[in-house]
KOLVEXTI-899364 format. One record per residue (C-alpha): x, y, z; residue number from 1. Coordinates in steps of 0.001 Angstrom, whole numbers, plus 500000, padded with zeros to 6 digits. Each point is the difference from the previous one (the first is absolute). Layout:
# residues N
REC       xx       yy       zz     n
REC        X        Y        Z   NUM
...
***
This chain:
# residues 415
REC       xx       yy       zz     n
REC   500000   500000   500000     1
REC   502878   502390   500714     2
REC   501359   499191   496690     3
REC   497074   500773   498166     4
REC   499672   503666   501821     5
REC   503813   500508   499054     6
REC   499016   499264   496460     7
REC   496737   502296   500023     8
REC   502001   502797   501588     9
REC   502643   499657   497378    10
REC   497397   500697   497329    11
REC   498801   502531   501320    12
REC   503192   501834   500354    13
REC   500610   499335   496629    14
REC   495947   501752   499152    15
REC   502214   503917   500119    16
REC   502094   498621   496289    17
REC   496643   498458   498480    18
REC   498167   503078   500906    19
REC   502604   502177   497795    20
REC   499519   497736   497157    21
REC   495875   499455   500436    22
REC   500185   496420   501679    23
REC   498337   500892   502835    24
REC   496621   499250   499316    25
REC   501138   496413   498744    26
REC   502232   499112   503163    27
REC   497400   500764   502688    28
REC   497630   496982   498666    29
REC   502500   497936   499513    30
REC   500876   500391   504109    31
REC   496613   499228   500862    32
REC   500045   496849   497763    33
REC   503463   499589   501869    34
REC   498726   500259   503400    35
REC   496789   498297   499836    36
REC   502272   496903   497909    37
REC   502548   499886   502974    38
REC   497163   500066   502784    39
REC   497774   497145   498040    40
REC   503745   498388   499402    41
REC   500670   500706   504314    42
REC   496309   498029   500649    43
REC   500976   496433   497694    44
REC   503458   500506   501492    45
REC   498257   499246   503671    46
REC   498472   496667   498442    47
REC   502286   497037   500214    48
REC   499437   498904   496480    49
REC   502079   502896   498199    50
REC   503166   501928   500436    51
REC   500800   503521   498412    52
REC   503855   501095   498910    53
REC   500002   503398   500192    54
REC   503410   500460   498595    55
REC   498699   498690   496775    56
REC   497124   501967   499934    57
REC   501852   503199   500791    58
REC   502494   499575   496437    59
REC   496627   499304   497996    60
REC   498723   502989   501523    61
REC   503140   502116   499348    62
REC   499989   498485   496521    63
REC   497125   501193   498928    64
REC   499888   503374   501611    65
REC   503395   500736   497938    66
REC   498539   499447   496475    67
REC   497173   502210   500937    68
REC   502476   502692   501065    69
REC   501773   499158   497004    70
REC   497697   500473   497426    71
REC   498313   502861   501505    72
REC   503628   501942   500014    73
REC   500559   498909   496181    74
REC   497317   502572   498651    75
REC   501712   503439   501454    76
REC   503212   498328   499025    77
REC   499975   502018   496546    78
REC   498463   503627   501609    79
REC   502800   499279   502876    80
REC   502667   499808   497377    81
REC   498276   502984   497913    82
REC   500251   502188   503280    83
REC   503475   499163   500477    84
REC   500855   500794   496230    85
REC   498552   503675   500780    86
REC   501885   500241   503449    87
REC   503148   499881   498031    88
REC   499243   502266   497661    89
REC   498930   502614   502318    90
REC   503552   499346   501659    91
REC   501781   500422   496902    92
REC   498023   503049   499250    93
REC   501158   501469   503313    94
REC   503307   498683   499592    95
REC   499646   502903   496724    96
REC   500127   497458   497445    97
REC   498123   499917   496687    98
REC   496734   498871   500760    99
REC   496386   500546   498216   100
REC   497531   502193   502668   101
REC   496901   497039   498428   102
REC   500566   496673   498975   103
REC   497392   497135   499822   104
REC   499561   496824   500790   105
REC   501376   498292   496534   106
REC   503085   502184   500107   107
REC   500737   498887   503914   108
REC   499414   495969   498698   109
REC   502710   500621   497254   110
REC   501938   501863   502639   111
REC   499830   496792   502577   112
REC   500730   497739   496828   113
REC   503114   501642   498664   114
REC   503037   497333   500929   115
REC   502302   502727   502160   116
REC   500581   503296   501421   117
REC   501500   501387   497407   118
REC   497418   499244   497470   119
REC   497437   501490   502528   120
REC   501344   503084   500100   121
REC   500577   500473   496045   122
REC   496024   498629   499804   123
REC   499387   503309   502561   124
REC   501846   502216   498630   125
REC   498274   499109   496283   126
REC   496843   500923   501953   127
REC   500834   503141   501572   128
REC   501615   501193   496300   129
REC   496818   498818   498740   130
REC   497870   502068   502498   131
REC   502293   502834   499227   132
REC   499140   500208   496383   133
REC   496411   499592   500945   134
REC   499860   503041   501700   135
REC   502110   502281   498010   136
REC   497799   499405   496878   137
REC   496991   500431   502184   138
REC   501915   503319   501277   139
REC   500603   501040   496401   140
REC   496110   499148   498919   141
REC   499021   501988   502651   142
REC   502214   503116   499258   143
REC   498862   499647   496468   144
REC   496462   500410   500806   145
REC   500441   503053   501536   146
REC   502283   501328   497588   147
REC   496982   499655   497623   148
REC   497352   500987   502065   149
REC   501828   503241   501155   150
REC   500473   500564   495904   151
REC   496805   499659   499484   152
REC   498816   502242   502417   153
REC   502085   502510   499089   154
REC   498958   499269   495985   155
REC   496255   500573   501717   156
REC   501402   503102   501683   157
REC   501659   501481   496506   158
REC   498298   498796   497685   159
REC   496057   501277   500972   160
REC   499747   501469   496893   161
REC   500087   496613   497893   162
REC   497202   499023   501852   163
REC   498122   502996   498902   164
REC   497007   499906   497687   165
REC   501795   502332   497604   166
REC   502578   497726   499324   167
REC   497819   497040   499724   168
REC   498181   501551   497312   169
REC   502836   501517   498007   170
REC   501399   496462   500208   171
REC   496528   498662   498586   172
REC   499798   503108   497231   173
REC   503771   498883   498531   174
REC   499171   496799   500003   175
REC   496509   500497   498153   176
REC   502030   502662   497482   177
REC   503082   497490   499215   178
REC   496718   497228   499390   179
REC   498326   503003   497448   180
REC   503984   500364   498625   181
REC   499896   496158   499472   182
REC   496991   499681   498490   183
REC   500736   502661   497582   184
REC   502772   498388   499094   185
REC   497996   496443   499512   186
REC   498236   502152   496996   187
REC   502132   503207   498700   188
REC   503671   498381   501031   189
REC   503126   498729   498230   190
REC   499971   496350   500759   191
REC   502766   498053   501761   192
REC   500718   496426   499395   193
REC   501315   498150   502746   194
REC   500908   496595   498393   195
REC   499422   496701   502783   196
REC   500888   497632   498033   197
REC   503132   499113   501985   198
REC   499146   497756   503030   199
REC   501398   497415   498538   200
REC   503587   501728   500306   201
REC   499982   501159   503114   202
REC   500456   498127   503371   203
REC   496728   500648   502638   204
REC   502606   502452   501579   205
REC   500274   502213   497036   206
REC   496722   499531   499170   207
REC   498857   502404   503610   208
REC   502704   502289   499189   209
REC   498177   500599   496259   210
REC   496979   499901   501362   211
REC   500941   503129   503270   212
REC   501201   502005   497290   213
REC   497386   499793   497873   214
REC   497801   501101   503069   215
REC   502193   502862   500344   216
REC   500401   500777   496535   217
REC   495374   499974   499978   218
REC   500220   502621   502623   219
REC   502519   501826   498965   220
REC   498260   500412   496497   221
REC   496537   500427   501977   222
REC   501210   502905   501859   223
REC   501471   501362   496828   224
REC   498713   503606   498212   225
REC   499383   498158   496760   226
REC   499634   496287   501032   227
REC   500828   497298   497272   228
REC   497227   497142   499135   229
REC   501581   496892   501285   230
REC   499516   496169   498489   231
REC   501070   496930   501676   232
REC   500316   498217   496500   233
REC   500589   495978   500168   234
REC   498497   499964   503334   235
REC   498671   496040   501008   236
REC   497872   499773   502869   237
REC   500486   498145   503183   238
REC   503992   500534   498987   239
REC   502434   501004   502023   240
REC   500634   503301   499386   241
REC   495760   499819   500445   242
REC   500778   498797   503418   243
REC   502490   502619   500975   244
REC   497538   502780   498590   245
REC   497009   498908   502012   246
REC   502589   499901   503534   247
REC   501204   503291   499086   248
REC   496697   501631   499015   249
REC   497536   497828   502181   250
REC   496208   501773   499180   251
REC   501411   502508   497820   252
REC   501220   497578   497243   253
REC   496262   499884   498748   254
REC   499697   503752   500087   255
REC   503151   501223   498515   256
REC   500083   502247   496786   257
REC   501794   498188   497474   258
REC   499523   497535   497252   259
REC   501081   495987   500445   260
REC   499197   497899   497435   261
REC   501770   496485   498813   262
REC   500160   501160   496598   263
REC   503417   501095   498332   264
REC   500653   503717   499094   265
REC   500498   498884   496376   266
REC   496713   499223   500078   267
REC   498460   502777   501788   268
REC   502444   503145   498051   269
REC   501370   500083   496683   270
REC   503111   498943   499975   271
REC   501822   503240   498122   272
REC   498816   502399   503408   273
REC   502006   497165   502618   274
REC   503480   500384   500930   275
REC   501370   497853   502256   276
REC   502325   501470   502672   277
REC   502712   497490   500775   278
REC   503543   501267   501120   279
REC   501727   497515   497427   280
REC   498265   501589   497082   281
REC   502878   501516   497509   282
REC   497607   502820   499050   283
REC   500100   502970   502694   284
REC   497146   501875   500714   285
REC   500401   503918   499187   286
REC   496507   501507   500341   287
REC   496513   498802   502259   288
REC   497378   499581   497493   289
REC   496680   500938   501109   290
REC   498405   498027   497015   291
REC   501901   496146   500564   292
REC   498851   497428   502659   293
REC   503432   499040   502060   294
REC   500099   496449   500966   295
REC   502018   499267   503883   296
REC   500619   496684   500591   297
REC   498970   498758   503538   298
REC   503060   498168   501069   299
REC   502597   500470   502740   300
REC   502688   497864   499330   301
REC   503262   499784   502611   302
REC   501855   497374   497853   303
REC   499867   503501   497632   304
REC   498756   497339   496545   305
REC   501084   502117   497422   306
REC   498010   499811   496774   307
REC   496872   498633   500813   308
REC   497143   503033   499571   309
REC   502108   500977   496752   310
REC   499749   496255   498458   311
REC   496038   499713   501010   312
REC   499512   504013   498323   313
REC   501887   498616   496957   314
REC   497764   496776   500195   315
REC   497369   502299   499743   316
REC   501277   502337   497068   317
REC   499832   503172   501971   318
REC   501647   503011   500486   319
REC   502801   500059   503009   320
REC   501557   503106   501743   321
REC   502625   500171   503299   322
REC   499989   503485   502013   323
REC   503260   502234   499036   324
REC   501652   499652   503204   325
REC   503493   500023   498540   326
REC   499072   503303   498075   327
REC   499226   501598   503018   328
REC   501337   498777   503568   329
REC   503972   498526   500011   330
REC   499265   496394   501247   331
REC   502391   498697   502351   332
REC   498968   496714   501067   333
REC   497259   497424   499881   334
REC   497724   498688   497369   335
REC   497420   502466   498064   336
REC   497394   498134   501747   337
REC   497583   502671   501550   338
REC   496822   498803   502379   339
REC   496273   499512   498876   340
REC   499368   503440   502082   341
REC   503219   502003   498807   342
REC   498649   499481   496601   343
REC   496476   501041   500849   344
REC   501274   503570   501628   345
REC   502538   500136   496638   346
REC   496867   499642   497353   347
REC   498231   502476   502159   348
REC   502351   502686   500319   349
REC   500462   500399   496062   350
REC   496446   499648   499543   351
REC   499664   503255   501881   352
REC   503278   501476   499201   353
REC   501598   498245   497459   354
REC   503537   500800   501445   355
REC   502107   497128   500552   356
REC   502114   501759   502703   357
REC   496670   500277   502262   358
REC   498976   496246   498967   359
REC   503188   498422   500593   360
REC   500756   500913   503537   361
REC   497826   497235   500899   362
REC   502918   498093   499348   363
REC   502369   498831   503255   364
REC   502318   502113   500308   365
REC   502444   497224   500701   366
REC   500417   498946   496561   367
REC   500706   503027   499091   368
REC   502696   502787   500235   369
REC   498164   502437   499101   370
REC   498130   501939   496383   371
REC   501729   500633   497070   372
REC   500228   503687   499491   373
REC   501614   499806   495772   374
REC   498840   497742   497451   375
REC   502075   496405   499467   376
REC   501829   500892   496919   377
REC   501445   503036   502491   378
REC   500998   498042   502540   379
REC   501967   497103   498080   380
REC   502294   502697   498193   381
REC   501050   501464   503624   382
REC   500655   496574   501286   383
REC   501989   499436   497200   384
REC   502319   503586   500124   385
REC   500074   499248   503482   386
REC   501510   496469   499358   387
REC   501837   501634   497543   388
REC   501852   502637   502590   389
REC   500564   497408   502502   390
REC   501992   498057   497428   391
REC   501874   503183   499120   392
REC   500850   501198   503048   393
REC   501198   496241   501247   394
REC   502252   499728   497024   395
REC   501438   503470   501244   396
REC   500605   499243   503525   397
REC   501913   496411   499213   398
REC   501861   501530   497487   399
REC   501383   502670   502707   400
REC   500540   497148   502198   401
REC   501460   497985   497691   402
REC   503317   503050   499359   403
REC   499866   500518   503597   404
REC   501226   496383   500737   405
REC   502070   498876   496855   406
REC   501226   504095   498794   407
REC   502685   497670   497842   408
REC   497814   498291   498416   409
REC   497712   503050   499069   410
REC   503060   501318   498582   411
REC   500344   496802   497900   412
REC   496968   500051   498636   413
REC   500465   504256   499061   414
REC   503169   499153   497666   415
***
């Protein structure tokens, strides 16, 4: 009997441990069971018949009250481990090494799994890099925001007067008088053939290059005194340069003023009023006729394919003509290649002016030096006197040098 009470009071010393890990409630029936066990076991032990071994019964006892424990203590195993993961990192950080302010519960496992110290500490300093970044782009984002917001308040503050009605409807008048200028045009205008017929030589790249300078070269020539009428000639639909139009225009494609049609200019103009304007063309254009129908050929090309508009125009038996930019600027570099829109502002100008000076500073300045003041004839004779001094005055200055160093043999040469 006084083994038994040892035993009981031994569990119950150990009920403070199971109480921290929720065993409690489990352990206090399994006493009573114990108790009332040991006093039915304490009653058959008075009959003759039976004897009890307590010693045995104790290591069952024991036995079994240690797998409990055990299996109880295996489930906080992994938040125990977790917890100690974090109380190391928290030293470290206090220790001032690199270590990330948040870090979940993924990032501790592959923490606990790396193999050594080392490793653990290039894993945490990844993660506090990593962190790092984080908040410097969300620092930059932020500073950004207010960047824009302070420029558009001050665009609000500035510019009240845009958001006037006065503006709004001068806006809405030029637009409605360019639209009258273009329509005009569509009926009383000089046509202007822009030839499509050359998607099949162009990557999809150059394609959206012809097809943004074409937009630019429309409202260019819609915001123009004495607009041209413009045809998209050759023109397939649901092509690509179709495609690129309808992204470029959206709505508006439908509503522009201008003529598209998948017919060929031969067909639509007689042939003796088209030139073709094609910078390979051996015939150089001197005058802007108001009468003739000038053909441009919609292509950008970066490969620079030299040849091809001029081979389709003499496919086509017409006319060809290339601007006089060697008559008037002194080219320095680069091809005589000129944009869709350069072209458009070019045509333009000597429509209204007919003066090639005004027209041809659309050109980029970078290919040229600068505008040639004499005519071509002119200049070629004083390149050739000046080659002609330089020679002269080189023979003189060797020949000085040459009595200066050999006198003897200048005097040689005299007799």
């Amino acid at each position: 009997m006084q083994s038994a009470n040892m035993l009981l009071r031994k569990i119950l010393r150990s009920l403070p441990f199971a109480a921290q890990h929720g065993m409690k409630k489990d352990l206090l029936p399994l006493s009573r069971t114990l108790s009332l066990s040991l006093c039915l076991k304490q009653d058959k032990a008075c009959e003759p018949s039976g004897k009890l071994d307590l010693d045995e019964w104790k290591k069952v006892m024991k036995s079994g009250l240690r797998e409990e424990v055990s299996e109880m203590v295996s489930e906080p195993k992994e938040l125990s481990s977790l917890a100690a993961a974090r109380e190391t990192l928290e030293m470290w950080r206090l220790a001032g090494r690199a270590v990330p302010e948040n870090i979940s519960e993924e990032q501790l496992k592959t923490f606990m799994e790396c193999p050594s110290k080392s490793a653990k500490k290039k894993y945490v300093k990844y993660l506090h890099l990593k962190e790092l970044h984080k908040k410097n782009d969300k620092r930059k984002m932020d500073e950004k925001r207010e960047r824009r917001l302070e420029a558009q308040d001050q665009a609000s503050k500035t510019d009240e007067t845009k958001k006037s009605s006065f503006i709004c409807m001068w806006s809405s008048t030029m637009d409605k008088a360019y639209n009258w200028r273009a329509a005009q045009s569509m009926i009383f205008g000089q046509p202007l053939v822009f030839d499509m017929s050359y998607e099949n030589e162009m990557s999809v790249r150059e394609v959206t290059n012809t097809v943004r300078q074409i937009v630019m070269s429309e409202s260019c020539n819609r915001k123009s005194v004495d607009p041209f009428h413009i045809h998209f000639c050759n023109f397939k639909d649901d092509s690509l340069y179709h495609r690129e139009f309808i992204k470029n225009y959206r709505e508006a494609w439908d509503k522009l003023l201008i003529t598209v049609t998948d017919q060929c200019y031969t067909e639509i103009f007689p042939k003796d009023k088209l030139i073709y304007l094609t910078a390979d063309s051996p015939k150089v254009m001197k005058t802007f006729d108001h009468d003739k129908i000038y053909i441009v050929g919609s292509m950008v090309d970066r490969s620079i394919k030299t040849g091809v508009s001029l081979a389709r125009a003499k496919r086509l038996g017409l006319e060809t003509a290339a601007l006089p930019l060697e008559k008037y600027l002194l080219w320095s570099t680069g091809a005589k290649n000129l944009t869709l829109d350069q072209m458009m502002h070019i045509l333009l100008t000597l429509k209204d002016t007919a003066d090639w000076k005004k027209a041809l500073e659309f050109v980029p300045k970078r290919k040229y030096c600068g505008f040639v003041n004499k005519p071509v004839k002119e200049l070629k004779k004083t390149l050739d006197l000046v080659n002609t001094l330089k020679l002269g005055k080189g023979r003189e200055v060797e020949g000085k040098r040459f009595v200066k160093n050999y006198p003897k043999k200048y005097k040689l040469k005299q007799k």
